[in-house]
C-alpha positions in Angstrom: 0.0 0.0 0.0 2.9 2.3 1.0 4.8 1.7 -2.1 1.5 2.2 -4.4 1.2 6.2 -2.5 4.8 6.6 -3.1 4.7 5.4 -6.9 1.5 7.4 -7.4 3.2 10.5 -5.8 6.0 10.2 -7.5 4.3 10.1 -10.8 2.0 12.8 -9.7 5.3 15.0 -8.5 6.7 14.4 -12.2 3.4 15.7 -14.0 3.2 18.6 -12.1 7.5 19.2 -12.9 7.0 18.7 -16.6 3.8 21.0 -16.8 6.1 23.6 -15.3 8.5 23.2 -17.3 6.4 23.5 -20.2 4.8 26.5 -19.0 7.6 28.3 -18.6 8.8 28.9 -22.9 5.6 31.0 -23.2 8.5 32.9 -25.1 7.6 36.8 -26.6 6.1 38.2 -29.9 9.1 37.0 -31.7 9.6 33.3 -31.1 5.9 33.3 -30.8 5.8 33.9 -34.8 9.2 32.5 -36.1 7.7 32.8 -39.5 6.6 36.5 -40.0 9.0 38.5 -41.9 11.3 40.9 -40.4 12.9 44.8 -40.4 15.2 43.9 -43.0 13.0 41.7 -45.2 10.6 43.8 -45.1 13.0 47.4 -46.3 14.3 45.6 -48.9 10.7 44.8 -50.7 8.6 46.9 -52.9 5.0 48.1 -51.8 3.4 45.4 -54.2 5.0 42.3 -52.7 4.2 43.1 -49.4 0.9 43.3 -49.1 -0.7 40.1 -48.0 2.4 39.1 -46.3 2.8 38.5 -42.6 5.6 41.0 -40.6 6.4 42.1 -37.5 6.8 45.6 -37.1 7.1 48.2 -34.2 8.6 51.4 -33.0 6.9 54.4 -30.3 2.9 54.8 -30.9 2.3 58.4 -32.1 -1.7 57.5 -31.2 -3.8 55.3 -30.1 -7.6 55.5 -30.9 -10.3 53.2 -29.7 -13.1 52.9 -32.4 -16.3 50.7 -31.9 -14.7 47.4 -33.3 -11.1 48.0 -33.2 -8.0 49.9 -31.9 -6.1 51.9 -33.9 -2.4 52.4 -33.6 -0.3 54.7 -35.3 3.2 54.1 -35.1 7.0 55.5 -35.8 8.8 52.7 -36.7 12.3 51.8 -35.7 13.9 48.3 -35.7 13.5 45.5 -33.8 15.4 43.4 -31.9 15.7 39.7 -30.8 12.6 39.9 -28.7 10.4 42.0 -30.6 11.8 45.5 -28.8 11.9 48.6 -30.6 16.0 49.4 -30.9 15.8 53.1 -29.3 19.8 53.9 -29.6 19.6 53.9 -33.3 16.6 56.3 -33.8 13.7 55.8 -35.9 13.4 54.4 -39.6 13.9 57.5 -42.1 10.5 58.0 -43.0 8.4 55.4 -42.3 5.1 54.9 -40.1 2.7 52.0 -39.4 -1.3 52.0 -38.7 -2.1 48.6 -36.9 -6.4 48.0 -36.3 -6.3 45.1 -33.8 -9.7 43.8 -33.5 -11.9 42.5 -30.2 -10.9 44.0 -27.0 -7.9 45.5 -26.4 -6.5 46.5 -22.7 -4.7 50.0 -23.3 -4.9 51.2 -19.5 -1.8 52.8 -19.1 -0.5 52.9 -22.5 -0.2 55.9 -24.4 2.0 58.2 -27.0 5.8 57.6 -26.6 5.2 54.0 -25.1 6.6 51.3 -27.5 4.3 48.9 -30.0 5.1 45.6 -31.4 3.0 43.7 -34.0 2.9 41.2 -36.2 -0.1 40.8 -38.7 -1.2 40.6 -42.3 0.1 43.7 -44.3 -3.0 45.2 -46.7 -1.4 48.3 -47.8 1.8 49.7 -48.4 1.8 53.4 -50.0 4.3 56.0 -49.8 2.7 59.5 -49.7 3.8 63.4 -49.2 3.6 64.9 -45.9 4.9 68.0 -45.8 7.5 68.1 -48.4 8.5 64.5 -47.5 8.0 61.0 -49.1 6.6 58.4 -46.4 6.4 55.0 -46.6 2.7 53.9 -44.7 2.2 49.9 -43.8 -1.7 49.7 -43.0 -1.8 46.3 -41.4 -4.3 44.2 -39.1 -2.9 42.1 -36.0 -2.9 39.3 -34.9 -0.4 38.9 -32.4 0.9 42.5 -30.3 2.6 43.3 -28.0 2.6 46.9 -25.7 5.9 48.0 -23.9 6.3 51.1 -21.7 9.2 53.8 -22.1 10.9 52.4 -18.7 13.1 55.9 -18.9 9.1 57.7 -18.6 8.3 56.2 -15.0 8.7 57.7 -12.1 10.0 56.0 -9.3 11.1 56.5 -5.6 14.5 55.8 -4.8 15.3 53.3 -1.7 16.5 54.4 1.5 20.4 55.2 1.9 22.9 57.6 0.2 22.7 56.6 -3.3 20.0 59.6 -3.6 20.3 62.0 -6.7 19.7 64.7 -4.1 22.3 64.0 -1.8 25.1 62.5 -5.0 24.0 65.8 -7.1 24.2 68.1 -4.1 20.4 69.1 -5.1 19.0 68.2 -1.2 15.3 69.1 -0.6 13.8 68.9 3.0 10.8 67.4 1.6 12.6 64.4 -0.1 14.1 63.5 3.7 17.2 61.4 4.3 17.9 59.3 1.1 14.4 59.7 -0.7 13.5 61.8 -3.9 11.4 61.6 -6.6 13.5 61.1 -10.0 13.4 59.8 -13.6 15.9 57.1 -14.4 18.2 58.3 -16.5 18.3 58.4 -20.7 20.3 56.1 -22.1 
């Protein structure tokens, strides 16, 4: 009887490890959807032979409208990286902007213009118009995976108790801070 608990505990115990285990690759937008075309790819092609194909694209949302079906993002897009993160160090992509609808609900508490956007969806239109004197090169697409990130260098956060304080390092102490606290934005990369 003991040995039947213990084999049936055991097997139990190894269930539970190995559904665990395979909860934990969950992975992001990018190895999530291995087979969507990327930054480069997607430069390199004309505006006819994109559309219908599947990208990721991203960079810092210029708006964000909710409509009665949809959301409607409007992005400046820069590259990506690895994960799917907009590459801020190198600037945005000369010229070129992205209008994603994502359709059903969509949670946006929180977000709004300067956060980051990555999505990857079915490209219907590619045009390049004049705005203002310049050519630029619009994707209209609709997604189907996305994926919201927040400026962290935007937040504003308390520091922790002792002297690392930017009021007491910077010689900038105010009463109201007290000992070791103050109110600061991280600092831009």
């Amino acid at each position: 009887m003991i040995n039947r608990v213990l084999k049936l505990g055991l097997a139990s115990f190894l269930m539970l490890l190995l559904a665990g285990c395979a909860s934990l690759t969950g992975g992001n937008i990018s190895t999530n959807n291995p087979d969507a075309y990327g930054d480069a790819q997607v430069s390199a092609m004309s505006n006819k032979d994109l559309i219908g194909l599947e990208a990721m694209l991203g960079g810092k949302i210029t708006t964000l409208n909710s409509q009665a079906d949809k959301v409607r993002v409007e992005v400046v897009r820069y590259e990506l990286d690895k994960d799917g993160f907009p590459i801020t160090r190198e600037g945005e992509i000369a010229d070129n902007r992205i209008i994603v609808d994502i359709y059903g609900h969509v949670r946006t508490n929180g977000y709004s213009p300067g956060d980051y956007f990555t999505a990857v969806g079915t490209i219907k239109s590619v045009d390049d118009v004049t705005i203002g004197g310049e050519k630029v090169r619009i994707f209209m697409m609709d997604a189907k995976d996305y994926e919201f990130w927040r400026d962290p260098r935007r937040e504003l956060y308390y520091d922790d108790y002792g002297f690392n304080s930017p009021a007491i390092r910077y010689h900038h102490y105010n009463a109201g801070w007290g000992f070791g606290f103050g109110p600061y934005f991280p600092y831009y990369y």
